[in-house]
C-alpha positions in Angstrom: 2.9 23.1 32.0 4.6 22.0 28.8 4.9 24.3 26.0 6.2 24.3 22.1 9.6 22.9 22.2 9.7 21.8 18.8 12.2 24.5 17.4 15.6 22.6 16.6 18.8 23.9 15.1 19.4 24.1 11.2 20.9 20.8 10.8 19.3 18.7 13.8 17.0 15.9 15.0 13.7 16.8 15.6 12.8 17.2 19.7 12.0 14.3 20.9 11.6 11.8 24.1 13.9 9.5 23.9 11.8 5.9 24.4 14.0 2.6 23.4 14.4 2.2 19.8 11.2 4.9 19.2 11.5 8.8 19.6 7.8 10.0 21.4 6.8 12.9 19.6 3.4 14.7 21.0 1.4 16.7 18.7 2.2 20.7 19.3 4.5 20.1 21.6 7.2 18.6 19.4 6.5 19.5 16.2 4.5 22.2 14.8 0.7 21.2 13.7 0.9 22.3 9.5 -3.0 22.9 8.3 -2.4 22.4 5.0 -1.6 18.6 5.4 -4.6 18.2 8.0 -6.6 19.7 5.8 -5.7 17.4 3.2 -6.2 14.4 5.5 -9.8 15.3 6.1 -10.5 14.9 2.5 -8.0 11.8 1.9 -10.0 9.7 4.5 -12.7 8.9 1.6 -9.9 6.6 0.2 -9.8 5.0 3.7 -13.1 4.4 3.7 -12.7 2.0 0.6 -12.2 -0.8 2.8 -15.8 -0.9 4.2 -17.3 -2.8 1.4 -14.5 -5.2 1.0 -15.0 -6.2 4.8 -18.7 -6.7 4.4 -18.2 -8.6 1.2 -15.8 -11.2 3.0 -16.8 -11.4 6.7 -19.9 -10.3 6.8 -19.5 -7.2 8.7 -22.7 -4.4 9.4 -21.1 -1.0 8.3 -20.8 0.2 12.0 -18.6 -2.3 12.6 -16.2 -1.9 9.5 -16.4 1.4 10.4 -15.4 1.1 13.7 -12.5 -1.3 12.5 -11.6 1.5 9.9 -11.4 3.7 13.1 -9.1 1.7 15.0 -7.1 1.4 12.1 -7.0 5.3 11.8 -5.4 5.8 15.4 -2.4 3.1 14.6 -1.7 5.0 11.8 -0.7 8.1 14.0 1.6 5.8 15.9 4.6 6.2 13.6 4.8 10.0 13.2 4.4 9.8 16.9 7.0 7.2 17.5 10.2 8.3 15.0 9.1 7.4 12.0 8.8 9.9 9.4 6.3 8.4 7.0 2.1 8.3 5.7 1.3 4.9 6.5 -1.5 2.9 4.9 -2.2 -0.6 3.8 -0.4 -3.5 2.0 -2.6 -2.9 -0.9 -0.7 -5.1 -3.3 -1.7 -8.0 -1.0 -4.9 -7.5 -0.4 -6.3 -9.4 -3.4 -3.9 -12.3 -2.2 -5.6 -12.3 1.0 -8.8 -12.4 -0.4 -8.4 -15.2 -2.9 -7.1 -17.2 0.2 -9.8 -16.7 2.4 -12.2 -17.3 -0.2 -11.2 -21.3 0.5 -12.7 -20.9 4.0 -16.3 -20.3 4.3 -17.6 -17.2 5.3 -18.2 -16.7 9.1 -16.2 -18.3 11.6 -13.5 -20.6 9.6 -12.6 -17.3 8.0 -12.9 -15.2 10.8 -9.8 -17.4 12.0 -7.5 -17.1 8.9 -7.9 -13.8 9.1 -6.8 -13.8 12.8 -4.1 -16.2 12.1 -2.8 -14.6 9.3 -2.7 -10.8 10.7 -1.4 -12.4 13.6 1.9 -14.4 11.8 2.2 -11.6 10.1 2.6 -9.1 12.7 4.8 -11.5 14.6 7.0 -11.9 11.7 7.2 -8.4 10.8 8.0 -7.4 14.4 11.0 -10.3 15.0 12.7 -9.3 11.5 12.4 -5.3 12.6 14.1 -6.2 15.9 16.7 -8.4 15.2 17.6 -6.2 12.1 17.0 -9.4 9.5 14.6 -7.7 7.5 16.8 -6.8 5.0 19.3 -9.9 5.0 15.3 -12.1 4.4 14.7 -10.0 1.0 17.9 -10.3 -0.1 17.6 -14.3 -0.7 14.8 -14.3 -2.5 15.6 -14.2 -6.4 14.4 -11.0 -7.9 12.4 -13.5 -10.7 10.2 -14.5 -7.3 10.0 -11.5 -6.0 8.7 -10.0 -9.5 6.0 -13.2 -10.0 4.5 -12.0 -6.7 4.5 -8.9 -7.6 2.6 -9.4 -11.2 0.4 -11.7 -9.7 -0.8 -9.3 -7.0 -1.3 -7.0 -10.0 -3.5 -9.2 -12.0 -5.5 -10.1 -8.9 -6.3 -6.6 -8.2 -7.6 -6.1 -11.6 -9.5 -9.6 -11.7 -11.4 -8.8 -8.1 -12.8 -5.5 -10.0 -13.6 -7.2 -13.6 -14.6 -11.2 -12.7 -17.7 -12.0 -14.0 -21.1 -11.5 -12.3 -19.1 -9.7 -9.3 -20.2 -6.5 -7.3 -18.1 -4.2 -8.7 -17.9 -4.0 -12.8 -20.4 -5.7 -13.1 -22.8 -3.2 -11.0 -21.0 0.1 -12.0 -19.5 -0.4 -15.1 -20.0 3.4 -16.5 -18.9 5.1 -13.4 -15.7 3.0 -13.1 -14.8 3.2 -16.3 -15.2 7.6 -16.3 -13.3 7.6 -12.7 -10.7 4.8 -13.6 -10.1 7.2 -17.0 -9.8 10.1 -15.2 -7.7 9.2 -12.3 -5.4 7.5 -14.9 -5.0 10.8 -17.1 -3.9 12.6 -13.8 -1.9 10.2 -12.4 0.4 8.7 -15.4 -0.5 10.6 -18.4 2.1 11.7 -20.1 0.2 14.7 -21.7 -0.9 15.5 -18.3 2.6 15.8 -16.8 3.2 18.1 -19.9 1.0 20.5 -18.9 0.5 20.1 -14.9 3.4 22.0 -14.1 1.7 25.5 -15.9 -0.9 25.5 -13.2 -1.1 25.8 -9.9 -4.6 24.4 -9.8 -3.6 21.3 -11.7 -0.8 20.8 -10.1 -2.9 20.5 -6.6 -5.3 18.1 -8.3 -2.6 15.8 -9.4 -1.5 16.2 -5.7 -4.5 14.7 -4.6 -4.2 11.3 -6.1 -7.6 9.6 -6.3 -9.6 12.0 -4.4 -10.7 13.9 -7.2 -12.1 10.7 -9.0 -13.2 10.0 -6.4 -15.4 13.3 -6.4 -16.0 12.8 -9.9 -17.5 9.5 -9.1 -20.0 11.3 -6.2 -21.7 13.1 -9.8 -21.3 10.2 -12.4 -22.7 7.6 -10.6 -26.6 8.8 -9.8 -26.3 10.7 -13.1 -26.0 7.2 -15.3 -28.7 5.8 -12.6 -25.8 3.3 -10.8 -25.5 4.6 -7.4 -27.8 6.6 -5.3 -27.0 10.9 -4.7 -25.5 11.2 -1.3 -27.8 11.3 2.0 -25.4 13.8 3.7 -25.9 13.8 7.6 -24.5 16.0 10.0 -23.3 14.7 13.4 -20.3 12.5 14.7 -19.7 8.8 13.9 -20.6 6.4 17.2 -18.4 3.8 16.9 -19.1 0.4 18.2 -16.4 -0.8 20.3 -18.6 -3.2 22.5 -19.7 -5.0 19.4 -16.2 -5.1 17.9 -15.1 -6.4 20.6 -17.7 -9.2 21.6 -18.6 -10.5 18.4 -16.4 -9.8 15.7 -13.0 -11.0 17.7 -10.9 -13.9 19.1 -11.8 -12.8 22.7 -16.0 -13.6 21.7 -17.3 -16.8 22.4 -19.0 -16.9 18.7 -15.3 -16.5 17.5 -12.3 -17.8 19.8 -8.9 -18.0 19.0 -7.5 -19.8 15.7 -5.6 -23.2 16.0 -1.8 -24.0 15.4 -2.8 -25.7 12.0 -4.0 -22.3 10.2 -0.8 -20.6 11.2 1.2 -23.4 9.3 -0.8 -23.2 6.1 -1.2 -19.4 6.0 2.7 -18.8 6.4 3.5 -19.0 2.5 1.2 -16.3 2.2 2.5 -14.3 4.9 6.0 -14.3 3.4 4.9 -13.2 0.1 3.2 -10.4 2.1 6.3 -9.4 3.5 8.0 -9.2 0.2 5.5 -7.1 -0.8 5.9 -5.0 2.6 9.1 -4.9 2.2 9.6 -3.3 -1.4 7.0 -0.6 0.1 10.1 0.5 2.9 12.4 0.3 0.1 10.4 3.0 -1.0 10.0 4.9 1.5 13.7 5.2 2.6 14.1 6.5 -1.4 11.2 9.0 -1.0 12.5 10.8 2.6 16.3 10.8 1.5 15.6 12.7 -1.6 13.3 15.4 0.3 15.9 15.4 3.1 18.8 16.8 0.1 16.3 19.4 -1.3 16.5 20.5 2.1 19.9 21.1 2.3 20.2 19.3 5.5 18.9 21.5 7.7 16.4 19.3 9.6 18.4 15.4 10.1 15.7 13.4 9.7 16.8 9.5 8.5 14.6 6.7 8.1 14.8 3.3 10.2 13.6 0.2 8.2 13.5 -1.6 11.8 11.7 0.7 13.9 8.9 0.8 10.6 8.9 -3.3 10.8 8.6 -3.2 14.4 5.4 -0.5 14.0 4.2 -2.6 11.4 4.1 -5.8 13.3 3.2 -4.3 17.0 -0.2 -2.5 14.5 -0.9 -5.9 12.7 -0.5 -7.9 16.3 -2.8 -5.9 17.5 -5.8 -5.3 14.8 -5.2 -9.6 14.6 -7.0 -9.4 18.6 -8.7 -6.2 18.6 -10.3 -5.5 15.1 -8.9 -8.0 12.1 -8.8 -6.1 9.4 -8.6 -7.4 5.2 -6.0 -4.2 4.4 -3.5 -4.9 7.0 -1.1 -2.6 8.2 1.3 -1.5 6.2 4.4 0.9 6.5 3.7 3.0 3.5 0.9 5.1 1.6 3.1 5.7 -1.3 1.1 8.9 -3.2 0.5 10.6 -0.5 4.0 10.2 1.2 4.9 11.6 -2.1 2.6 14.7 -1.7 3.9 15.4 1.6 7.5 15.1 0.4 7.5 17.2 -2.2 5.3 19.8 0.3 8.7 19.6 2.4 10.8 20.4 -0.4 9.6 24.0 -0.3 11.5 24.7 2.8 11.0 25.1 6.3 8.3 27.8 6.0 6.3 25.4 4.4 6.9 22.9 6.4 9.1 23.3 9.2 9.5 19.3 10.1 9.0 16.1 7.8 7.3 15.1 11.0 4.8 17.6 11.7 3.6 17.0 8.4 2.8 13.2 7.7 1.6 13.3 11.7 -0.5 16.5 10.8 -1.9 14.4 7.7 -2.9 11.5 9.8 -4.9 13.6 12.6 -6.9 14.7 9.8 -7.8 11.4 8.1 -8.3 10.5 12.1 -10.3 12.9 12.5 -12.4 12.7 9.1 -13.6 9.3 10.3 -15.9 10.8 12.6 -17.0 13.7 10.7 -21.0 12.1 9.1 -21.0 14.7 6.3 -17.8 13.5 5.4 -18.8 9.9 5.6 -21.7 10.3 4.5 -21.1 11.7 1.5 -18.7 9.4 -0.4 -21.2 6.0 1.6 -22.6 5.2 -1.5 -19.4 5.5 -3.3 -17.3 3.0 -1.2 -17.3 0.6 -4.1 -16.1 2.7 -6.4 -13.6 3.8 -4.2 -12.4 0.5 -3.7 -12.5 -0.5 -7.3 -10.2 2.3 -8.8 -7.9 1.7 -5.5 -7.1 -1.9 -6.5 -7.1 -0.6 -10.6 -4.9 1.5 -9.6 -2.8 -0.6 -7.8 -2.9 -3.4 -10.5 -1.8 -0.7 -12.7 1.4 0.2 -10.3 2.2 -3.7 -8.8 2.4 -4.9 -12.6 4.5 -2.2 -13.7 7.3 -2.8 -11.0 6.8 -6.3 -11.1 8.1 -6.0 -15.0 11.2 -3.8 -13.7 11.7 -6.1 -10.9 12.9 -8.7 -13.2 16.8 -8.3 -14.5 16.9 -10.8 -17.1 14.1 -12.4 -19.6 14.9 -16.0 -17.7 13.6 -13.6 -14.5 10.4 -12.0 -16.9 9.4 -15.9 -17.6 9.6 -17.3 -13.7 7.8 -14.1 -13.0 5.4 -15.1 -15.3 4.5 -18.9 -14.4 5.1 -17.4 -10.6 1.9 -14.8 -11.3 -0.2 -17.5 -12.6 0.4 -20.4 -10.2 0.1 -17.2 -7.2 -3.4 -16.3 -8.4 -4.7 -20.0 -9.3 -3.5 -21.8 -6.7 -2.4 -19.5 -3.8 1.0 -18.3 -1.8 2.3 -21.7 -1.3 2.5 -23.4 -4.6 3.6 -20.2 -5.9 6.9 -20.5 -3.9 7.6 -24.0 -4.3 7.1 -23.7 -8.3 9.5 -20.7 -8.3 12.1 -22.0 -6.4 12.1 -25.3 -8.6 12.1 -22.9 -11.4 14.9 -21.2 -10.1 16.6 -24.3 -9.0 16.3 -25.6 -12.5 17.2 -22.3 -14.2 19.8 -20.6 -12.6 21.8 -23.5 -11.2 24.7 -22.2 -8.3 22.9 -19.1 -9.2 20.0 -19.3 -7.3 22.3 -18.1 -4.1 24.1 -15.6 -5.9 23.3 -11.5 -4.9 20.3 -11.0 -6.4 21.2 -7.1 -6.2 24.1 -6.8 -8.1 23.4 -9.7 -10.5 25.2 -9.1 -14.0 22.6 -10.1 -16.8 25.7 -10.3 -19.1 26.1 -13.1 -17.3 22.8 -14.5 -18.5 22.9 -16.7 -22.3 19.1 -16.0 -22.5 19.2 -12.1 -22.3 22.7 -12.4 -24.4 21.0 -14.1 -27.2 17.8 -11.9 -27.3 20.1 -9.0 -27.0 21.8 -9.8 -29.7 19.3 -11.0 -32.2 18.0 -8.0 -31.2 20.9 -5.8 -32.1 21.6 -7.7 -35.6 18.2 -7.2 -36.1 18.5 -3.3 -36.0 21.7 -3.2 -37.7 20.2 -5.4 -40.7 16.9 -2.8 -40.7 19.4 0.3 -40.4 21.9 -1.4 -43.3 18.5 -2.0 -46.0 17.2 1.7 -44.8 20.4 3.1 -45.7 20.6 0.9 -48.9 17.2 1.8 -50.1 18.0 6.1 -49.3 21.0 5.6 -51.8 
């Protein structure tokens, strides 16, 4: 009978069964179960649940089966912990309102039922071929930073437009309890006063640990106490899900569905490579995240992150939910917040957490295992489009933000800008071919140049803003010291 075997030596990899370019981990056997984190997960998969509305909005789903889709998503998540790779996953949130605006051009039932299909499909295939082959990384490397921060910003501004446009289901519906949650989760996530003072408590340094759940709780009170949402039936019992009707209704193998033609995979595959620039920035990430726990550890558990065995997950779990459950969030390597929680959980030492491992896979049984807990689901039901709203705000928030710092030069800040516009008024595909004119036109013998170590002193237009700028202050400092004398 197997036992524990997941004590290693200060300093080593994790136990493990060796499997290809995976490591098989089983849960108690290779790494030790941490509570804290599972706990944790229980009350994280609220957020998880955010997706339900979005896929009843856009397909036309009953909520048992976007549950049951939500479900299926839940166990590929506990394939990477489970197969080497160190990380929470989540989904491609940034893209999300992409893929929405472009299914929005099919109508709702079967013609979008197969872009969905053909896109999670592409996608996975894509992400799987450029994690094997090791090309991931030489693919983000062409595309100009000025590209890469248009998609970025326009993401950004979708997510905020899906929650704000005009007669739509979310603002327009719940406009106080947004706006309290939304203000609250913003004062603990980026508040400056807030990280002034989060480090004197422990009890707000847990809540900021807990990222949107506790507007999310907030949101359970607010909304039935401004008359927007009803209180909270709570149930008890276990969620049934509904496989059978998954299955033959809802995808490619139904005869009300079927499988997608050639023709959608050609026109989705603009969109599909801006998703993958999106996907990729999130592994970027990552790799940042786990190598800075791994030196507050001093080494003693050698735990590394592969970008290739995350793009081969990735596209093996979007292959997959494209046949067996398409799913609007996709399936993405990274859910950044709480990969940051569980980092900085690791940092404490091994007491705390005795593998990197044990905890993101500990995290993920429990948001597995929340799924199918009614009170739980039950509770934040009525909530679902808050939760979804202050997700993409959120998101908005952070995709805008890194799409600025993306951008090296102010030629980059204004093909980011046109990029963003063209990306959220007329889709993935004019979007490319306007920046890379732009680019073309712009930078010249440039365009090809490494976008990662580009010089902006070698850019006129930064070097004359930079300078007007600097005269500028030197002309304000000269009449300020004129005026003091």
């Amino acid at each position: 009978m197997l036992g524990p075997i997941f004590q290693r030596e200060h300093g080593s990899v994790q136990p493990h069964i060796p499997l290809g370019p995976f490591q098989l981990r089983l849960p108690f056997i290779h790494y030790r179960f941490e509570l804290p984190d599972y706990i944790q997960g229980l009350m994280m998969c609220a957020v998880c649940l955010g997706i339900i509305p979005i896929l009843q909005e856009y397909l036309g789903m009953p909520f048992e089966v976007a549950i049951t889709i939500v479900i299926l998503n839940g166990f590929l998540y506990l394939w990477h912990s489970h197969l080497g790779d160190p990380v929470v996953p989540g989904w491609i949130t940034p893209a999300i309102p992409l893929l929405l605006l472009w299914l929005k051009t099919f109508p709702e039932g079967v013609e979008r039922m197969h872009a969905l299909i053909a896109f999670e499909m592409e996608l996975g295939i894509v992400a799987f071929f450029l994690g094997a082959t090791g090309l991931a990384k030489r693919f983000v490397a062409v595309v100009p930073d000025a590209l890469k921060a248009g998609i970025l910003l326009g993401a950004g501004i979708a997510a905020v437009r899906l929650v704000f446009e005009t007669g739509g289901k979310y603002f327009a519906k719940y406009p106080w309890t947004i706006s309290i949650s939304i203000g609250f989760a913003f004062y603990i996530l980026f508040s400056n006063h807030f990280k002034s003072i989060r480090n004197r408590h422990a009890l707000l340094r847990y809540l900021s640990d807990l990222g949107l759940l506790p507007a999310l709780v907030l949101a359970v009170f607010v909304a039935p106490l401004v008359g927007e949402l009803p209180w909270p039936d709570i149930q008890w019992g276990f969620t049934v899900p509904q496989f059978a009707t998954l299955f033959h209704e809802w995808t490619p193998f139904s005869e009300r569905i079927g499988f997608p033609s050639f023709a959608l995979f050609a026109d989705c595959f603009p969109l599909v490579m801006a998703t993958y620039v999106v996907l990729f920035g999130e592994l970027i990430q990552a790799e940042a995240l786990i190598d800075e726990a791994r030196e507050f550890r001093h080494g003693d558990e050698n735990v590394h992150y592969n970008a290739s065995r995350n793009n081969i997950i990735c596209g093996l779990r979007n292959m997959f939910m494209s046949v067996f459950g398409p799913d609007l969030s996709m399936c993405g390597p990274l859910w950044a917040a709480m990969q940051v929680v569980t980092c900085e959980r690791y940092k404490h030492g091994r007491k705390a957490m005795d593998s990197l491992f044990g905890g993101v896979a500990s995290f993920r049984l429990g948001t597995f295992t929340g799924y199918f807990l009614m009170p739980i689901v039950t509770l934040v039901k009525p909530i679902l489009p808050i939760a979804l709203s202050l997700t993409m705000l959120v998101q908005g928030y952070v995709a805008v933000r890194i799409g600025i710092l993306k951008a090296r030069t102010f030629n980059d800040l204004g093909v980011a800008g046109i990029v963003g516009a063209v990306l959220i008024s007329r889709g993935a595909g004019y979007a490319f071919g306007v920046g890379i004119i732009l680019c073309i036109l712009i930078y010249g013998r440039d365009f090809f140049r490494n976008w990662g170590t580009y010089d902006r002193a070698r850019d006129p237009v930064f070097n004359t803003q930079a300078q007007a700028e600097i005269d500028a202050a030197e002309e304000l400092a000269g009449k300020s010291k004129a005026a003091a004398e």
